[in-house]
Each structure stands twice: as structure tokens, then as C-alpha cells.
C-alpha positions in Angstrom: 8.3 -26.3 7.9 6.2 -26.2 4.7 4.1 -22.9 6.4 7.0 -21.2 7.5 8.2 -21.9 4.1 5.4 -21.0 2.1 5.1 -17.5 5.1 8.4 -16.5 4.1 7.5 -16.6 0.4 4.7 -14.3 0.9 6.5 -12.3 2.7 9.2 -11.7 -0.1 6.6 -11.4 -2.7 4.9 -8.7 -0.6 8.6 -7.1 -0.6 8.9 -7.1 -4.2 4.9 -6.5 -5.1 5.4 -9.5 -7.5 2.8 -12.1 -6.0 -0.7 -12.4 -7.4 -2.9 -15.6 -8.3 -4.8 -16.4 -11.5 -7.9 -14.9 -9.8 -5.8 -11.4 -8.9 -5.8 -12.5 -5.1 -2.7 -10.5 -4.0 0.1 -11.9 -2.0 -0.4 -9.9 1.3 -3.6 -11.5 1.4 -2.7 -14.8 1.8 -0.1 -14.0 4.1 -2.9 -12.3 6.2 -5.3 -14.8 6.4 -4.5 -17.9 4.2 -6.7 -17.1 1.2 -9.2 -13.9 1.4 -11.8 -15.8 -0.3 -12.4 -17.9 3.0 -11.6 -14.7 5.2 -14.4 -12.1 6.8 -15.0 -9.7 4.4 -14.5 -7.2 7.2 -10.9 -8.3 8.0 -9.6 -8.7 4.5 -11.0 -5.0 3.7 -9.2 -4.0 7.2 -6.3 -5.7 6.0 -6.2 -3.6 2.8 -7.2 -0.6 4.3 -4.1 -1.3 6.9 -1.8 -2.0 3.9 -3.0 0.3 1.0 -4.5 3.1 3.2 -3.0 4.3 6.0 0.2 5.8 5.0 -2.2 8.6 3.6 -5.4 8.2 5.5 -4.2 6.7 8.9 -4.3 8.8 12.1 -1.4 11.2 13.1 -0.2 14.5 11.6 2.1 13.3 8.8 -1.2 11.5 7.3 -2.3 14.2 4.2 -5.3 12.1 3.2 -6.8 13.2 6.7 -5.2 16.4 7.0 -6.8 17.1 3.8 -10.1 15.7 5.0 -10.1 17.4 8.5 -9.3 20.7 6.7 -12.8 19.8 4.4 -14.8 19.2 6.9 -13.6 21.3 10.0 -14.9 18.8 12.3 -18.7 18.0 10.8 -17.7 14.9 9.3 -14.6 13.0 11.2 -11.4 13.0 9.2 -10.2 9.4 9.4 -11.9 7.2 7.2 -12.7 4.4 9.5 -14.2 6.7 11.5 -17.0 7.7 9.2 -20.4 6.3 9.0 -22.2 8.0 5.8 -19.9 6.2 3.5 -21.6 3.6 0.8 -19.7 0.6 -1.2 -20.1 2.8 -4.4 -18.5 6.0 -3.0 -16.0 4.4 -1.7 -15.4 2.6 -4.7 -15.3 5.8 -7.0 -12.9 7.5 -5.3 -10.3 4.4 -5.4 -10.7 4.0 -8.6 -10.8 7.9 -9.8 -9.0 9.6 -7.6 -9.4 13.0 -5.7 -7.7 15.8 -5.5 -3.7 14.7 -4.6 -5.3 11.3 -4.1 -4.1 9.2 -6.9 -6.1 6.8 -8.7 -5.7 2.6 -8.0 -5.8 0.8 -11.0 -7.3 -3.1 -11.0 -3.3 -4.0 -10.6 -2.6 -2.0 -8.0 -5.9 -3.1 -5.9 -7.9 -5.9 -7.8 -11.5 -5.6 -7.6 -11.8 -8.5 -4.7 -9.4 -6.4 -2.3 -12.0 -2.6 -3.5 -14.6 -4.8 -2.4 -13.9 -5.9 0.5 -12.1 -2.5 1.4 -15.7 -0.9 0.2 -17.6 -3.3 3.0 -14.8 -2.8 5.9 -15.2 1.5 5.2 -18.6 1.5 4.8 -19.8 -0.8 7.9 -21.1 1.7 9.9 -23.1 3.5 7.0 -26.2 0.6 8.2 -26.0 1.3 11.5 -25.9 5.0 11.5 -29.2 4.9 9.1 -30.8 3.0 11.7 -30.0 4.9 14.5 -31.8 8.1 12.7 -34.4 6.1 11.8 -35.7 5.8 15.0 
């Protein structure tokens, strides 16, 4: 009873935005996986991205984050995001932070620094592996 209580409360904080601990952890988070701090870094930044991202940079053709990227790149780069594999932490991280374009910027109370972290590691996980794979 006490999770379902304590579920529901996220829940309703995530509703209203209002739910953040001393530390900045955001309320979605806990709902998602009890406390991010103890979660993969790759699904707490795919949590975020799922939350914070997609309604501009998801796939489908009401998404103008990727129509605006597909319309960059005409097909040399892939449009969705999670689809990319040149993109570092710090990139990731400026643009989030400054903006581009229509996108608009996320301030430290909008998307603390623990959620641009982890949504930096979960976008830019394929980076590695694409290096390697020209390497050889």
C-alpha cells in the first residue's frame, strides 16, 4: 500500500511539474526507476529523452526537431537523435542548454544537470562504437 501510495504521488507531482528533491532529482525519475542515482545511466537518460525529448525529436511526421534535422542533413546524418552515432556528452550538452534554432533552451530547472548527464550518455552511446568501427 505504502508503494502504490508513494506511485500515485509521483505520479501527481509529475502532473503538476512540482516534485523535485534537495539534490534536483525530478519526480518522473523516481517514478521511473525508484531513485536515478541507483539507476543505469543509460535508462535514466532514455527515460529523459522519452519524457523531455520526443514530443519534438521522436519519430513521426508531426516531430519538428527531426523534420528540421532531416531537412539539414538530407539523409547523410540520420534525423532522429537516438539514431546518431557522431554525437559526444558536450555537444549534446550545449545544445540543451543553449538552444538551436526553434529549439528552445532547458534551464538547470527545467532539466537538472543529473537528468543532461545522463541524457548526454544515453544520446551519445553509440559515438564509442562508431569510432571503433572506423578505426579498424
Amino acid at each position: 500500500m505504502k508503494t502504490l501510495a508513494t506511485m500515485m504521488a509521483a505520479v501527481a507531482a509529475l502532473w503538476t511539474g512540482a516534485a523535485f528533491a534537495q539534490d534536483g532529482t525530478s519526480a518522473w525519475s523516481l517514478f521511473h526507476a525508484g531513485d536515478t542515482r541507483a539507476a543505469a545511466p543509460m535508462d535514466a537518460g532514455k527515460a529523459v529523452f522519452q519524457n523531455r525529448c520526443t514530443a519534438c525529436h521522436g519519430e513521426g511526421p508531426d516531430k519538428p526537431g527531426t523534420n528540421a534535422l532531416q531537412a539539414k542533413y538530407n539523409g547523410a546524418k540520420p534525423a532522429l537523435l537516438e539514431a546518431r552515432t557522431d554525437l559526444a556528452p558536450q555537444l549534446v550538452k550545449f545544445f540543451v542548454r543553449n538552444g538551436v534554432s526553434v529549439m528552445p533552451p532547458f534551464r538547470k530547472t527545467e532539466l537538472n544537470d543529473t537528468e543532461l548527464d545522463a541524457l548526454a550518455a544515453y544520446l551519445s552511446h553509440q559515438a564509442p562504437k562508431a569510432a571503433r568501427k572506423s578505426r579498424r
